[in-house]
Structure formats: structure tokens, C-alpha cells
MARLO-9434 format. One line per 8 residues: number of its first residue (from 1); their letters; for each residue z, x, y of C-alpha. Coordinates in Angstrom, 2 decimals. Layout:
N
NUM) a) Z/X/Y  ...
//
This chain:
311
1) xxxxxxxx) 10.44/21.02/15.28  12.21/22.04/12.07  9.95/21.60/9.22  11.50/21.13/5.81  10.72/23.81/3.26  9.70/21.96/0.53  6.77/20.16/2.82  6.07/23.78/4.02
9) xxxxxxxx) 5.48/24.89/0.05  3.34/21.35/-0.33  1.18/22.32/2.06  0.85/25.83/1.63  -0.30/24.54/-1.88  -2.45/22.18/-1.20  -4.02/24.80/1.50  -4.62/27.19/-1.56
17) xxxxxxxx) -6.54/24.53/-3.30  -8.77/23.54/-0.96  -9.94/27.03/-0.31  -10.66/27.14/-3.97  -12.34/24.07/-4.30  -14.19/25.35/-0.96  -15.08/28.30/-3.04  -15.82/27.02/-6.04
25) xxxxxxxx) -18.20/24.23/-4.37  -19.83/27.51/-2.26  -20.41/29.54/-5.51  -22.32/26.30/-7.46  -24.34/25.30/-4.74  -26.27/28.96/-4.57  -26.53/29.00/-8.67  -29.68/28.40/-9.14
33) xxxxxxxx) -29.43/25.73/-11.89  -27.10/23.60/-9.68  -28.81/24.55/-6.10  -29.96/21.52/-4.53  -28.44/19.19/-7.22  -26.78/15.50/-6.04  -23.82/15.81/-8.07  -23.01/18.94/-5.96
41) xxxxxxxx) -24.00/18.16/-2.64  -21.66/15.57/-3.07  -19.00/17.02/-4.26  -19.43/20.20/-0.97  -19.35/16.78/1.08  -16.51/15.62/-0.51  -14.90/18.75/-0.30  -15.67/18.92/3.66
49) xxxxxxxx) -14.02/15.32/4.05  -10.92/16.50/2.30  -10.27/19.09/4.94  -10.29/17.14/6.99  -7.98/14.41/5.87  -5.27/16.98/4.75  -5.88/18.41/9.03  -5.09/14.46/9.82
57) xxxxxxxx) -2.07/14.39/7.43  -0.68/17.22/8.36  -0.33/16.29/11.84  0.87/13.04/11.16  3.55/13.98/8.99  4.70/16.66/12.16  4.43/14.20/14.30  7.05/12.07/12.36
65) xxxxxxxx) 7.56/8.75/11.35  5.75/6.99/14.84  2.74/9.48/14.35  2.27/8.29/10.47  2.82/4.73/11.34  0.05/4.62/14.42  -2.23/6.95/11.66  -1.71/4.31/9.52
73) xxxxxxxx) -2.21/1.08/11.87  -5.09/3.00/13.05  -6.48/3.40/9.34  -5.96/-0.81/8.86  -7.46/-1.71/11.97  -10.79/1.00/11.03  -11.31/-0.80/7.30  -10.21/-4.16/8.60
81) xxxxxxxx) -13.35/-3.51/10.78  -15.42/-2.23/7.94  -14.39/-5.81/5.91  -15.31/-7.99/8.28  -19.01/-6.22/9.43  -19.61/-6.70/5.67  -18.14/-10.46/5.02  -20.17/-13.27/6.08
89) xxxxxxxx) -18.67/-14.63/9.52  -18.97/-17.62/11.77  -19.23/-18.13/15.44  -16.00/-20.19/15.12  -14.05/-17.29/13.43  -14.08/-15.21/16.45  -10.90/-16.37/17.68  -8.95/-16.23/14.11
97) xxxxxxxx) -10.83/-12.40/14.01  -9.82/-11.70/17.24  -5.80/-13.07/16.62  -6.16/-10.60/13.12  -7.87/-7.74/14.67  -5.57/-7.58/18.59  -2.14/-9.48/17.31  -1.60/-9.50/13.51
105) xxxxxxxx) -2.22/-6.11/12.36  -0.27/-4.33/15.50  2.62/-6.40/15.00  2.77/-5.85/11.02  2.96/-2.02/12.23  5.82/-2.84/14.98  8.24/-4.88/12.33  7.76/-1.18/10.34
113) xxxxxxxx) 8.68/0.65/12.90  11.89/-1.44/14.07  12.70/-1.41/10.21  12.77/-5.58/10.30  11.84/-5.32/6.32  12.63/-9.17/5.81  9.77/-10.36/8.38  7.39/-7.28/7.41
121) xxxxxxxx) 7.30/-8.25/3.72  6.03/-11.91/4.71  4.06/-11.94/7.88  1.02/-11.70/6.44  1.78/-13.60/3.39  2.95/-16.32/4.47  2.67/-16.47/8.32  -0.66/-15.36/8.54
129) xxxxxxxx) -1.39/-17.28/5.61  -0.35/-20.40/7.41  -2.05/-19.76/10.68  -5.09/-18.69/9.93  -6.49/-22.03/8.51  -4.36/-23.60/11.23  -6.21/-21.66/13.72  -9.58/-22.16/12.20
137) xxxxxxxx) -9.16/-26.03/12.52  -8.69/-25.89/16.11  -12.60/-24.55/16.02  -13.50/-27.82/14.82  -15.92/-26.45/12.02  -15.48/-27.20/8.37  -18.73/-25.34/6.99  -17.75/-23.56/4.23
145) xxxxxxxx) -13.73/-23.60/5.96  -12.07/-22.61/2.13  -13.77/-19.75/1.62  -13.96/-18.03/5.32  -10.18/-19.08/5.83  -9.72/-17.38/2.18  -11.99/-14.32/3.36  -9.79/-13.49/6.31
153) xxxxxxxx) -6.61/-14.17/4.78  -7.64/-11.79/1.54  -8.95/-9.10/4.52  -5.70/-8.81/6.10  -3.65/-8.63/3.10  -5.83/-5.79/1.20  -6.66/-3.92/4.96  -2.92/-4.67/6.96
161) xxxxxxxx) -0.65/-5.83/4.43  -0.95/-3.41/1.47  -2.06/-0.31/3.61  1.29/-0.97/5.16  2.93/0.09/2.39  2.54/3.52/2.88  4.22/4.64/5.61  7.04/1.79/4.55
169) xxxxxxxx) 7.93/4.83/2.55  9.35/6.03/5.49  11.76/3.26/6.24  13.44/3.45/2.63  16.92/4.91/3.00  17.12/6.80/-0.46  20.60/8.54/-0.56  20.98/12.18/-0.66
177) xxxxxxxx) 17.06/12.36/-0.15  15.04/13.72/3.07  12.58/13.46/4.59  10.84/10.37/3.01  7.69/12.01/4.30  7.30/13.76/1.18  7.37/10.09/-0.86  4.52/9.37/1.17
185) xxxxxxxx) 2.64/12.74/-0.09  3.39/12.19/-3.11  1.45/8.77/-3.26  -1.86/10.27/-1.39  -1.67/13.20/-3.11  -1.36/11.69/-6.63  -3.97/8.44/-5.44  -6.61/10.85/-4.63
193) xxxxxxxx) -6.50/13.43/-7.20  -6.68/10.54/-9.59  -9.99/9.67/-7.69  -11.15/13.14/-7.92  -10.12/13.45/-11.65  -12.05/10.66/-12.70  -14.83/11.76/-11.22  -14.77/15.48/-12.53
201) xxxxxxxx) -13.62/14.27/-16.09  -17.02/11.28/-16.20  -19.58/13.55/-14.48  -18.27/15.79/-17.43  -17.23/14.33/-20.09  -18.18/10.71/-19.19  -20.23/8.74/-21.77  -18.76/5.44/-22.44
209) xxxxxxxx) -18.92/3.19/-19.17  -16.08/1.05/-18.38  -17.92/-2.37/-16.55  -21.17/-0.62/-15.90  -22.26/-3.89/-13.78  -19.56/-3.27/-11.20  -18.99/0.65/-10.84  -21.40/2.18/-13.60
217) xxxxxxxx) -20.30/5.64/-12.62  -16.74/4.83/-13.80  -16.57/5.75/-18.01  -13.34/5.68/-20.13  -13.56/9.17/-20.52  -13.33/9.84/-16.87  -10.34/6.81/-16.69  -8.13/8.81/-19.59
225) xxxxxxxx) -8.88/12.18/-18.62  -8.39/11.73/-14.50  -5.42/9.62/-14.81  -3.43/11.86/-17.81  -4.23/15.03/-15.56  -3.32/13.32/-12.14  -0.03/12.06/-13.96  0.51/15.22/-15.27
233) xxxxxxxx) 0.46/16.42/-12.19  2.17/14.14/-10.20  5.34/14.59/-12.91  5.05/18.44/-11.94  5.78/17.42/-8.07  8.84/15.55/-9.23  10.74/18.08/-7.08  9.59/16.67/-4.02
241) xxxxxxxx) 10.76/13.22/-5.12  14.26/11.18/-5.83  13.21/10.72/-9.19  13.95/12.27/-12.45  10.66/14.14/-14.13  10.48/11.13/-16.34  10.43/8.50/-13.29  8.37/10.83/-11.89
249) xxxxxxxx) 5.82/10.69/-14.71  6.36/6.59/-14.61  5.59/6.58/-10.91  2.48/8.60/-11.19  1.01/6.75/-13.89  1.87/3.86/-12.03  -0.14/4.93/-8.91  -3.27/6.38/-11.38
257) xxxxxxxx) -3.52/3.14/-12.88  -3.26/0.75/-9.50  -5.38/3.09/-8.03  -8.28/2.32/-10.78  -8.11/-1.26/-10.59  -8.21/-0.81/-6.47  -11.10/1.40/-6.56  -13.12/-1.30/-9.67
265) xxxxxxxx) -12.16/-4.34/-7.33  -13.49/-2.62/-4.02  -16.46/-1.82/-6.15  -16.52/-5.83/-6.91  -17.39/-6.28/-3.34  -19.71/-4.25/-2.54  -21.55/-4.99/-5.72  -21.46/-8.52/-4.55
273) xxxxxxxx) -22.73/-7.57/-1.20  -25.36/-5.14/-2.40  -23.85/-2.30/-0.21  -23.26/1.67/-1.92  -20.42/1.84/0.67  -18.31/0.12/3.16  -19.60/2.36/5.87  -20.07/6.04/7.04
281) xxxxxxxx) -16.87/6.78/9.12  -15.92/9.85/6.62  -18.99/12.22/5.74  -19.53/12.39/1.74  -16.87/9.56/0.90  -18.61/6.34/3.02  -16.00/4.44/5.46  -12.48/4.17/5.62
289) xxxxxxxx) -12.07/1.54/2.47  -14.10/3.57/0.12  -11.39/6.37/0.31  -8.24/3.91/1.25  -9.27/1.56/-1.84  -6.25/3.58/-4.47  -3.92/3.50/-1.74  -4.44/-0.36/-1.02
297) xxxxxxxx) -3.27/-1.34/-4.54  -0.66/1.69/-5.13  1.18/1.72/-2.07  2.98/-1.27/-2.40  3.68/-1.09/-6.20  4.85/2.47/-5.51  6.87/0.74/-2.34  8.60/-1.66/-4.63
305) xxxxxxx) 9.26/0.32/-7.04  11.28/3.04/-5.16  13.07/0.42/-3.32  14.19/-1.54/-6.70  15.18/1.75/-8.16  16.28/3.77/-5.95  17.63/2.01/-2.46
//
């Protein structure tokens, strides 16, 4: 298979800095003033994890389109699974769980890859939305019916419907551009080196705490300094991108900032639930939601966006 140059350089880059970072996280953790230290450990872990991720990418995106669009129905069924283990459930959900879970989510993934846009855009939010308390009536139990229909419903849309988004990307026809592969590296790649960002700049820099109730590790130093840096950044890959290095800026900053309010709302819920993380399917980042959390609110602003703009 013929592998565009560009996506060759991209990951030839990103290769380069994750044997730094592997380096660099090697080096601090036999200092003797950081040698044993959380904030390291974590960050080795974290390093570890990104490996990989960028191994599962990279295969995905030779695959081609069918490989990224399995990864990601795959990825939705995985925190789909991690939501519901950590939402209160009923008996009588189990066949509205079982119709989200085994029917829902794989056909969301089918319209994408038939390219039927019009029904994937509103499966989910309004078919779904429509049959799930439908389906939930047949059960015959009314305890508490609002708020488990509402729990499923919100479930599928964060876990299916915006994770969905992503490899969308894929299906845009953008003229004169190719492959839209590298639109959907640009989003992960900008997403999670805002997440690392933030976290480098506040373990830093970070003094000031943003809503210390919900995430207290998140400050506003680690908020400006992680998003102007991943922006930066993401304007510096405009290259790989239809846009301009001024859309490209836009877009990034666009991404950073969805990405925050994805991670603080995530954090909402497992506050609420009294968990640290969704659950322990990637070593040194918790489960699947805990790293997908940017990319839930991003990908389908950053969708939207290119499609308005640029289709």
C-alpha cells in the first residue's frame, strides 16, 4: 500500500518524540530527587500508554478508512461499557442496554461507512432518543424511568454519537485534499497534546485551580499555558490540513478548548460517583473514557466545522 508522504513525515515525527519523552521520563526517574516520585511514575506510565496508542493508530490509519472506523466502533462500544458499569442500572434496562450495546452503536458505525450522513447525524438523536423511553415502557417499570431513560440516552450520545465524529473525518469530500486520514491526526494529535500540556504547564506552573471541587488538579495556569502551546502547535501542522495557518490556528483552539470542557464534565461524573477513573483498560491513563473524554466533545465541533467550511 502506497503511503502518502506527508503521513510518513507525521509519523516519523511523532516517532522522534516519543523516544524523547521515553528518554526524558528514563533520565528523571533515576535522579535522585525525582526517583520514586508520583508525579513521575505517572508520567513513565503515561508515556508507556502513549506508545501504545500511536502502535494502534498507526495501524488503523494503514489499514484505511474500514480499519479506523471498526478502531473507532470498537473504542464506543469499550467506554459505552465503562459508562454503564459506573451508572446506576435496573433489571428492566437490560433489554434497552442490550438494543444500545448489540444494535445502536454498530449501526451508527455502518451509516459511516456507507456515507448515509443524513441518517448518521440523527440516529442517535432523535431515533434513539425516541426509542429508548419507548423501549423502557414495554418493561413495565416507572422507578426512577426520567432519569435512567435520560442516563442511557446521554451514554450513547457522549460514547456512540460524538466518538463518531472522528473517523466522520474520513467521509468529508474536501476538494483538492487527500487522504482525510491526516484530518483525523490532526484532531488526536492536537486533543491529546492539549491534555498533556495542561498537565506539564499545572504540575509546573499551576497555582490557581480552576473548579477545585470537580478536577482540583486542573489550574488556569495549566488551561492557558497547555492550550496556547497545543494551538501553537496545531497551527504549525497546518500543512497537513485544508486550512489556511489562520483556520488552522482557529481549529486548534477550537479542539483545546472543547477538549477542556470534555475532560471538566467527565471529571463531573466521576466526582459524582466517587470513582478516580472510569476503569483500568489503558495502564497510567484509567479506561477508555478517561483518555477519549477531549475527543468526545472536539470531534464533532471539529466535524462541523470542516464540513461548513470546507465541503
Amino acid at each position: 500500500m502506497r503511503i502518502d508522504p506527508q503521513m510518513r513525515w507525521i509519523f516519523e515525527g511523532l516517532l522522534g518524540l516519543l523516544v524523547l519523552a521515553s528518554l526524558i521520563g528514563f533520565l528523571l526517574a533515576r535522579l535522585p530527587r525525582f526517583n520514586g516520585t508520583p508525579t513521575i511514575e505517572n508520567l513513565n506510565a503515561r508515556i508507556v500508554a502513549w506508545w501504545k496508542m500511536a502502535g494502534i493508530f498507526a495501524a488503523m490509519l494503514i489499514i484505511g478508512p474500514l480499519g479506523s472506523i471498526l478502531l473507532f466502533a470498537l473504542i464506543s462500544f469499550l467506554a459505552l461499557r465503562e459508562y454503564v458499569s459506573l451508572i446506576p442500572t435496573a433489571q428492566a434496562d437490560h433489554r434497552t442496554l442490550f438494543w444500545s450495546f448489540f444494535i445502536i452503536t454498530p449501526l451508527q458505525y455502518w451509516l459511516l461507512y456507507i456515507h448515509w450522513y443524513g441518517l448518521f447525524v440523527i440516529l442517535i438523536p432523535v431515533y434513539a432518543f425516541l426509542f429508548i423511553p419507548m423501549r423502557l415502557v414495554l418493561a413495565g417499570s416507572t422507578e426512577q424511568f426520567l432519569d435512567r431513560a435520560a442516563r442511557i440516552h446521554w451514554g450513547l450520545m457522549i460514547c456512540v454519537f460524538c466518538l463518531s465524529h472522528a473517523p466522520a473525518l474520513l467521509m468529508l469530500q474536501i476538494p483538492k485534499y487527500g487522504p482525510n486520514a491526516k484530518l483525523l491526526l490532526f484532531l488526536v494529535v492536537v486533543a491529546q497534546l492539549s491534555d498533556v500540556l495542561q498537565y506539564v504547564w499545572g504540575k509546573t506552573l499551576g497555582r490557581h485551580k480552576i473548579v477545585p471541587t470537580i478536577s482540583p488538579n486542573k489550574t488556569w495556569e495549566g488551561f492557558i499555558g497547555g492550550i496556547l502551546c497545543a494551538t501553537a502547535i496545531g497551527t504549525g501542522l497546518w500543512w497537513m490540513t485544508p486550512f489556511s495557518p489562520l483556520r488552522a490556528c482557529g481549529m486548534a483552539f477550537s479542539i483545546c478548548l472543547m477538549g477542556f470542557a470534555g475532560g471538566l464534565t467527565m471529571s463531573a461524573i466521576k466526582r459524582d460517583h466517587h470513582v478516580k477513573d472510569f476503569g483500568t483498560t489503558i495502564e497510567g491513563h484509567g479506561g477508555i473514557l478517561d483518555r477519549m473524554d477531549s475527543i468526545c466533545f472536539s470531534a464533532p465541533i471539529f466535524f462541523h466545522l470542516t464540513r461548513y467550511f470546507f465541503t
